[in-house]
C-alpha positions in Angstrom: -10.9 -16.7 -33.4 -8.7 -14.4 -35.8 -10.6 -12.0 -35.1 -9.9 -11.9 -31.2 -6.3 -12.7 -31.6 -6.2 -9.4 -33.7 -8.3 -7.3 -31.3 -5.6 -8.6 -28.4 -3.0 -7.8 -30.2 -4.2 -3.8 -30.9 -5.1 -3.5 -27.5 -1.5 -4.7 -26.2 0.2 -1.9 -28.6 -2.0 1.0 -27.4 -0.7 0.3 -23.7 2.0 2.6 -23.1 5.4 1.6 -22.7 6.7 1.3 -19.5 8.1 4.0 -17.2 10.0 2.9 -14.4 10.2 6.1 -12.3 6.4 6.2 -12.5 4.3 9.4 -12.0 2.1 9.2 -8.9 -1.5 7.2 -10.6 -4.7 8.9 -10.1 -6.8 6.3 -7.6 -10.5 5.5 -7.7 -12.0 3.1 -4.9 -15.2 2.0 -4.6 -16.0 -0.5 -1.8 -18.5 -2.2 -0.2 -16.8 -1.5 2.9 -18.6 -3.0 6.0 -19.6 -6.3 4.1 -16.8 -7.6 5.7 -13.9 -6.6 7.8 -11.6 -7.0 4.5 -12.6 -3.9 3.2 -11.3 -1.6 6.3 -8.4 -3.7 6.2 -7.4 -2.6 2.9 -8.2 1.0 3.4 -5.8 1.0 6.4 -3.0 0.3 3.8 -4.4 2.1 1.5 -4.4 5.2 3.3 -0.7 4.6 4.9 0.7 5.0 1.0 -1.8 7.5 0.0 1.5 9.6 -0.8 2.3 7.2 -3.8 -0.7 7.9 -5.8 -3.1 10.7 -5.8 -6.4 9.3 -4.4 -9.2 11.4 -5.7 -12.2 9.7 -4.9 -13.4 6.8 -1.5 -17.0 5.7 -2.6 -19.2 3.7 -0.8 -21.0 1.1 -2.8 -23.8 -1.7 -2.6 -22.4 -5.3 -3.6 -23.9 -9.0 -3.9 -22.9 -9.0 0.2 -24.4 -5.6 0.9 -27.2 -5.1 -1.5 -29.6 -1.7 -0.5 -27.0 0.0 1.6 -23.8 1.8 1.8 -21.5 2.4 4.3 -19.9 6.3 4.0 -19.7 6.2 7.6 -16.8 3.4 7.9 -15.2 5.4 5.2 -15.0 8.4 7.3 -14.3 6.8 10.6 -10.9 5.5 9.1 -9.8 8.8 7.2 -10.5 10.6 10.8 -8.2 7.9 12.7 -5.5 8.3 9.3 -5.7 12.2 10.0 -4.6 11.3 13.9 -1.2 10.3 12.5 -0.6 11.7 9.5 1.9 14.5 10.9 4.1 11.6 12.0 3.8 9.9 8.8 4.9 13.1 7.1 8.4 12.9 9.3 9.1 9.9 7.4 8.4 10.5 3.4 6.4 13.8 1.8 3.1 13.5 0.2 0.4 12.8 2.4 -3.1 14.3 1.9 -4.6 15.8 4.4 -7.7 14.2 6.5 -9.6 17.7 5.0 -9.2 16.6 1.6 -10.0 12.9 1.9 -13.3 13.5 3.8 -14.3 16.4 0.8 -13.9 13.3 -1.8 -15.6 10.8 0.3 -19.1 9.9 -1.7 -21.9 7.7 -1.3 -23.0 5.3 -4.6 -26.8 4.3 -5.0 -28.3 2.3 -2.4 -29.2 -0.7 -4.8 -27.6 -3.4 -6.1 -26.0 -4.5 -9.3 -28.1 -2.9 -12.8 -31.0 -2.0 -10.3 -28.7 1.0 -10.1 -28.0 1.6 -13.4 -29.8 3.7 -16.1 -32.0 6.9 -15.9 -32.9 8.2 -12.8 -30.0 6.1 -11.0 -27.2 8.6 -10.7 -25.6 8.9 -7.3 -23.3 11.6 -5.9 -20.9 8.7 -6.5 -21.2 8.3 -9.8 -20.8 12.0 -10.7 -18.1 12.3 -8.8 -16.4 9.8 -10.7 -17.8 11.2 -14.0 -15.8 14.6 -13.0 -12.7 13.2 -12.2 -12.1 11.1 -15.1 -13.0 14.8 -17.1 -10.2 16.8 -15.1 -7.9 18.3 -17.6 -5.0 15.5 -16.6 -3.5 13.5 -19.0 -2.5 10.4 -16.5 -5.2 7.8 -16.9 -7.6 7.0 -13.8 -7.4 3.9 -12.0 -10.9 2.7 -10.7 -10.3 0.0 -7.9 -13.5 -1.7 -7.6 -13.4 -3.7 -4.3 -17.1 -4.6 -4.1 -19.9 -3.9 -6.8 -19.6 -2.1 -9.8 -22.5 -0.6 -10.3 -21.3 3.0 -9.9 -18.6 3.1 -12.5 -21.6 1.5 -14.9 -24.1 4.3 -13.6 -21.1 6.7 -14.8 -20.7 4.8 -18.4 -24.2 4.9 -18.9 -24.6 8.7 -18.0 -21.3 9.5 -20.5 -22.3 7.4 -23.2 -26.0 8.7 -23.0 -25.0 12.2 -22.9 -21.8 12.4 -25.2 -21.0 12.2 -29.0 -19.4 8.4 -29.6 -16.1 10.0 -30.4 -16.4 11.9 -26.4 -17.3 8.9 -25.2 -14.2 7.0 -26.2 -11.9 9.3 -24.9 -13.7 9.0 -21.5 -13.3 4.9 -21.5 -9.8 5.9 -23.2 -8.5 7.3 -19.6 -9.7 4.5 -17.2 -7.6 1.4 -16.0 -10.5 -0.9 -14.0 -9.1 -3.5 -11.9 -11.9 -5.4 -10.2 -11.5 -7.9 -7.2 -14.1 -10.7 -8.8 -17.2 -10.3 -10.0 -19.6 -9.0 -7.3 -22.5 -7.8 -8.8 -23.8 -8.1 -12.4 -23.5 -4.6 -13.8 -19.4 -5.9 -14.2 -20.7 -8.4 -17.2 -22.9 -5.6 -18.2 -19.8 -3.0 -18.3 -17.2 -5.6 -19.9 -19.4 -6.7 -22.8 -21.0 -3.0 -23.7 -17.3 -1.3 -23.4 -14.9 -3.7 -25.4 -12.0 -1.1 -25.4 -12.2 0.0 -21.3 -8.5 -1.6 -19.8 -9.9 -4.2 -17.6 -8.4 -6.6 -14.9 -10.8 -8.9 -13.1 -10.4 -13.0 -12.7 -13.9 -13.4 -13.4 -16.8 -15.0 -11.5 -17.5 -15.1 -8.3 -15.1 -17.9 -7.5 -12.9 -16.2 -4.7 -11.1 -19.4 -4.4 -10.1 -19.7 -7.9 -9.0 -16.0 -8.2 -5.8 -14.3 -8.3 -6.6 -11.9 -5.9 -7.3 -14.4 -3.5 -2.9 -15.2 -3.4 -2.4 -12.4 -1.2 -3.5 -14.5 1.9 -6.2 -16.8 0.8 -4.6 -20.2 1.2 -5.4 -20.0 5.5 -9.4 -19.8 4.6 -9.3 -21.3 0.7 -6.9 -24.4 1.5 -5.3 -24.1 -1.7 -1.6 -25.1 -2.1 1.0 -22.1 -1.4 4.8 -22.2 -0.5 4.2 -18.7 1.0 4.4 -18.0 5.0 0.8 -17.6 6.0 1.7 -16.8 9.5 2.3 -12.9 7.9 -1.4 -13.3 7.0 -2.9 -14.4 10.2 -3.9 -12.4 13.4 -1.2 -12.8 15.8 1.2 -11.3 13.2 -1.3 -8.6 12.3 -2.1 -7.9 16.2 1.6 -7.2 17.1 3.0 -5.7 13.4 -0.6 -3.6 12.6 -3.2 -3.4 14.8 -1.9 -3.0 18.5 0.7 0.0 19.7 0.4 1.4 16.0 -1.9 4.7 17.0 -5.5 5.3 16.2 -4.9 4.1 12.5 -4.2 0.6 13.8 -6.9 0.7 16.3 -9.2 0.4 13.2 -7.6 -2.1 11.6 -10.1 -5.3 12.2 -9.1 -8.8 12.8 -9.6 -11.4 10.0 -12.2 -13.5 10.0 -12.0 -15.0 6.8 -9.1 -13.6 4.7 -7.0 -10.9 4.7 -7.6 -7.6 3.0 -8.6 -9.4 -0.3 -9.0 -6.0 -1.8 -5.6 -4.6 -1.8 -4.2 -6.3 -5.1 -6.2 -3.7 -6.5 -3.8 -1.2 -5.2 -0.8 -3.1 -4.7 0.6 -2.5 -8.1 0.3 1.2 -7.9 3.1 1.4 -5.3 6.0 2.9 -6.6 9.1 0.4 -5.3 10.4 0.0 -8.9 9.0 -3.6 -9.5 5.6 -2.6 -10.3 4.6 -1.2 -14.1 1.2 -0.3 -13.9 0.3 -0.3 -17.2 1.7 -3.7 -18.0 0.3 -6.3 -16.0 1.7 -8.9 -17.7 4.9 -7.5 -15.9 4.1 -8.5 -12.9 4.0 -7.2 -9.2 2.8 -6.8 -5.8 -0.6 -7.1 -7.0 -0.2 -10.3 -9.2 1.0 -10.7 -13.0 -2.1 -10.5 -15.5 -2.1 -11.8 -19.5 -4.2 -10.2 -22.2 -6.8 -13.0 -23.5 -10.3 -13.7 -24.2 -11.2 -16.6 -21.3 -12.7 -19.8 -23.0 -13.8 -21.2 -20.3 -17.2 -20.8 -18.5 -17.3 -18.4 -15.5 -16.7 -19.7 -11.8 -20.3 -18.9 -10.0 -20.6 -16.1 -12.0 -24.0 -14.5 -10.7 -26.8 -14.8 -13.0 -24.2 -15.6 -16.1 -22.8 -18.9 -17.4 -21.7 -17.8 -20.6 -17.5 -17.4 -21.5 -16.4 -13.6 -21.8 -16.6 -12.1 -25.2 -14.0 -10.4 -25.1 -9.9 -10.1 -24.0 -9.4 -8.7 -20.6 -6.9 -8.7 -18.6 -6.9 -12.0 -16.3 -5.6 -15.2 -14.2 -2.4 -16.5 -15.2 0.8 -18.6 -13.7 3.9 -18.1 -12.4 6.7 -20.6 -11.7 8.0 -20.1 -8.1 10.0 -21.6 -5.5 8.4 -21.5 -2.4 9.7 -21.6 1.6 9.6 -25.4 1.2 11.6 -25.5 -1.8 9.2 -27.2 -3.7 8.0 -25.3 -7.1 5.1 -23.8 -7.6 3.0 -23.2 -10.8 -0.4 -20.8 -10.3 -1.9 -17.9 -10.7 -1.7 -17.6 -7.1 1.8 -17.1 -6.8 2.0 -14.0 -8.9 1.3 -12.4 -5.3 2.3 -14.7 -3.1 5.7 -14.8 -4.4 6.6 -11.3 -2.7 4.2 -11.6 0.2 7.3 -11.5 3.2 8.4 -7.8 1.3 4.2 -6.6 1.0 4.0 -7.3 4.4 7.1 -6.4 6.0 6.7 -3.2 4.0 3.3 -2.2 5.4 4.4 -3.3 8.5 7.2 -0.6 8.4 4.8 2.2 7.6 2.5 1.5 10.6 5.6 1.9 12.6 5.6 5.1 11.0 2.4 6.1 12.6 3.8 6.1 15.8 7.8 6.2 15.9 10.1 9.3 14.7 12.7 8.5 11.9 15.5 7.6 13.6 13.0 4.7 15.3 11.9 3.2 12.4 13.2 1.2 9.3 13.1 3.0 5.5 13.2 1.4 2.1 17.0 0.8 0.6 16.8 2.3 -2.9 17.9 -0.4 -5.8 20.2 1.2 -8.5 21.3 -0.5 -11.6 24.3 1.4 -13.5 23.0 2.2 -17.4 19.6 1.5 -18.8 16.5 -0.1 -18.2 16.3 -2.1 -21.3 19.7 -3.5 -22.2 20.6 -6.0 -25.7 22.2 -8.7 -25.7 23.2 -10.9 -28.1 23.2 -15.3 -28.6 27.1 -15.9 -27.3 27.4 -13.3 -25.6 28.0 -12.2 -21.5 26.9 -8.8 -20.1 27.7 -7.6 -16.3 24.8 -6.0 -14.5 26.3 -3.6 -11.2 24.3 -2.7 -8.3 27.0 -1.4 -6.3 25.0 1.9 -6.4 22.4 1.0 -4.3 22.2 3.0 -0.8 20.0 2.5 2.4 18.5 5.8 4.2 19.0 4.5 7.5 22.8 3.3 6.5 21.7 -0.9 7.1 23.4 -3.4 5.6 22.2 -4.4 1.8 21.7 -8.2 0.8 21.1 -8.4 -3.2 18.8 -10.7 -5.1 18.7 -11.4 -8.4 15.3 -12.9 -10.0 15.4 -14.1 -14.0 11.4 -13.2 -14.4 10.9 -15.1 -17.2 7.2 -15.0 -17.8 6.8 -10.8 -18.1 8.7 -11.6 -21.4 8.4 -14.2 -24.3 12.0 -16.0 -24.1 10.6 -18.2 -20.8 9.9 -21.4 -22.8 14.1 -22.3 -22.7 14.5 -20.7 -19.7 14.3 -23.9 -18.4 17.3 -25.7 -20.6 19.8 -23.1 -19.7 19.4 -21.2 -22.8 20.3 -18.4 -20.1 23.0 -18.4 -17.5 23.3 -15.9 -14.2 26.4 -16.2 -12.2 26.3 -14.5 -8.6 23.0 -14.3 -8.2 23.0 -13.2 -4.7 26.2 -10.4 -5.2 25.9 -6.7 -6.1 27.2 -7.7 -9.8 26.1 -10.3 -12.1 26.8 -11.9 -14.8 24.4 -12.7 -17.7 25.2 -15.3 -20.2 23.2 -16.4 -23.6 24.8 -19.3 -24.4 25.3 -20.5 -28.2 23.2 -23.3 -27.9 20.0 -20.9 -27.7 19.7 -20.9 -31.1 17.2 -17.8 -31.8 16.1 -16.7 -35.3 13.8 -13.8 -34.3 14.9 -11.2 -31.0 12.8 -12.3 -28.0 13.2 -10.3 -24.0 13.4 -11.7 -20.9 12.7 -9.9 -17.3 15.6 -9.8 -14.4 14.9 -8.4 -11.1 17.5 -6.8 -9.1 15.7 -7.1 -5.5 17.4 -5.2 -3.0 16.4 -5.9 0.8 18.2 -4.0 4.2 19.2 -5.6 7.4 16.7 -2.8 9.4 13.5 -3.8 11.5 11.2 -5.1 9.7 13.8 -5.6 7.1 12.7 -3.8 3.6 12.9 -4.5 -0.1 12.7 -2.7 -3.2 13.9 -3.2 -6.9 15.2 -2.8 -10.2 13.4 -4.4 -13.7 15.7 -4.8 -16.2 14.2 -6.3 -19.7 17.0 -8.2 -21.8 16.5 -7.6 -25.6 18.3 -10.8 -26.7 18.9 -10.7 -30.4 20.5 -14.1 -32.9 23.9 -14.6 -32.7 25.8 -11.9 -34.6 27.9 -13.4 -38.1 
């Protein structure tokens, strides 16, 4: 047990601090796209903010629902519809690749499934592609969004760790960030417990249900308990807001037959709309709030495995949220439902972008808190917090939020009893208080979010973190 509790603990001080102007991340997907209509569903987004990350590989890959074939061609179908609209994209925000260099880093995976496609003989112009990308000479680490089966980015391990001096083969691990959606072949189990140091986000199993992931529309098809508005998930929202009148990209946007675009948490935390810290998903964000722990439990349907994970990865935990009913909410769940209206809304606005010049179309406001990040506070003390800096590109009308996130820090076990006070919670300015009787005898932080959302069509939101050092009582 110490033993794990100390390996936890190293991993969470390699993870590099936060940056909250984030550099573009360097994107990896691999999907079993065509399983399922999910799959084009998520590309669709992913493509329409393809200028907030630099996407440098789309590979088709086998999975537990597609086991001896691949689908490249879906792949390619969508990039050509993207490259229909991607000059009217470009009149709203820089940054968009071009339909050219998407198609020339389009690869197919090995047509079999799970560690059936793993080990000598079984590279794929997949996995070398990968393989080369992780080498570039790039210092940002590669995220490797696995929306179907792994077996690929195992094929690539395999090859690196078969080939390579130990020592080359660490730094290679050293520059990936894996976020899988489930479990959905076996080579995942194989990849977790042979590579104990790659970063690794998965809720394990092959419980969909039971699965973070699943919050970002799952409760329609699931029948879990939400406070969320699932019309924003269901197809006479997505047939006006996405699909119909929004150009040839929308055209290929399928309806949903089960849920919606399951695989975009992967991706959702990679936007950069200053809520989202990649590398701390205990931070929390569009694409769900993560904690850094060895799972005792037994996997949900986990393939061929019933045994617990042997090692910390980053996985299912809860958040505390009031939902449109007013009723609270505590589940893993609602680390992405929580912000589902802005997701949507926001992706909704970017379609429009497809089709509509700037001056028809709604932007995103920019959030601005005056001074730093990271401020101190101490027991007994009041600080004021001023967005009056924030602006909107299309001149709308701002409305200001201010969330006390709690569980991204470790002061959320009194946030209950008061042991902090915010006054003017929905004004540009507020006012933080930790009163006296939070007696503290070691410094703890605490998470607010300044969410700022405009008055435009579909309205928009974007943020501010600010993390509260809050120290004893001074003598």
């Amino acid at each position: 047990m110490k033993t794990y509790i100390l390996f936890a603990s190293i991993l969470l001080s390699l993870v590099v601090q936060p940056t909250f102007s984030q550099n573009k991340a360097r994107v990896v997907v691999l999907t079993d796209i065509e399983n399922e209509p999910d799959d084009a569903q998520s590309l669709v987004r992913f493509l329409v903010y393809s200028n907030h990350y630099d996407v440098e590989a789309l590979i088709a890959t086998t999975s537990t629902h597609l086991r001896d074939t691949t689908a490249e061609w879906r792949i390619r179908e969508i990039v050509e519809a993207y490259g229909k609209v991607r000059d009217n994209l470009l009149l709203h925000e820089s940054g968009f690749p071009t339909e050219e260099y998407l198609h020339s880093i389009t690869k197919k995976g090995i047509s079999r499934y799970g560690m059936g496609g793993v080990g000598s003989g079984m590279d794929s112009e997949g996995s070398d592609w990968l393989i080369d990308v992780v080498d570039k000479d790039d210092d940002r680490p590669v995220w490797v969004t696995v929306w179907g089966g792994a077996n690929v980015l195992a094929q690539a391990l395999w090859n690196v760790r078969n080939t390579r001096t130990p020592a080359e083969l660490a730094r290679f691990v050293a520059k990936m960030r894996v976020y899988t959606i489930s479990d959905q072949d076996n080579s995942a189990h194989w990849i977790r417990e042979e590579f104990p140091d790659l970063f690794y986000i998965v809720s394990p199993g092959e419980s969909y249900r039971h699965a973070t992931w699943s919050g970002i529309s799952g409760e329609p098809w699931y029948k879990f308990a939400s406070g969320a508005d699932t019309t924003l998930v269901k197809n006479p929202w997505l047939r006006e807001h996405i699909m119909e009148g929004h150009g040839s990209l929308g055209a290929e946007y399928p309806e949903v037959e089960y849920a919606m675009e399951g695989d975009t948490p992967s991706f959702l935390s990679l936007i950069n709309n200053g809520l989202n810290v990649p590398e701390r998903p205990n931070y929390g964000g569009w694409g769900g709030r993560y904690e850094l722990y060895q799972p005792r439990f037994k996997p949900y349907r986990n393939l061929e495995r019933t045994e617990p994970e042997t090692r910390p990865i980053w996985t299912d935990t809860q958040d505390e949220v009031i939902g449109n009913d007013g009723r609270i909410y505590i589940d893993n769940h609602a680390t992405i439902w929580r912000w589902r209206e802005a997701y949507q809304h926001d992706f909704a606005a970017r379609m429009d972008w497809c089709v509509q010049n700037y001056e028809g179309a709604n932007h995103p406001p920019k959030a601005v808190v005056s001074g730093e990040n990271e401020v101190t506070i101490s027991v007994g003390e009041e600080i004021t917090l001023d967005a009056s800096a924030s602006s909107d590109p299309d001149s709308d009308n701002l409305s200001y939020q201010w969330i006390h996130y709690p569980e991204a820090g470790n002061y959320w076990e009194q946030s209950w009893l008061g042991f902090i006070e915010l006054e003017n919670t929905d004004q540009a300015k507020l006012n933080v208080r930790i009163p006296a009787k939070a007696k503290l005898s070691i410094p703890q932080t605490t998470h607010i979010i300044l969410q700022v959302t405009d008055d435009g069509t579909p309205n928009l939101t974007r943020y501010q973190r600010i993390i509260l050092h809050i120290m004893p009582a001074k003598n």
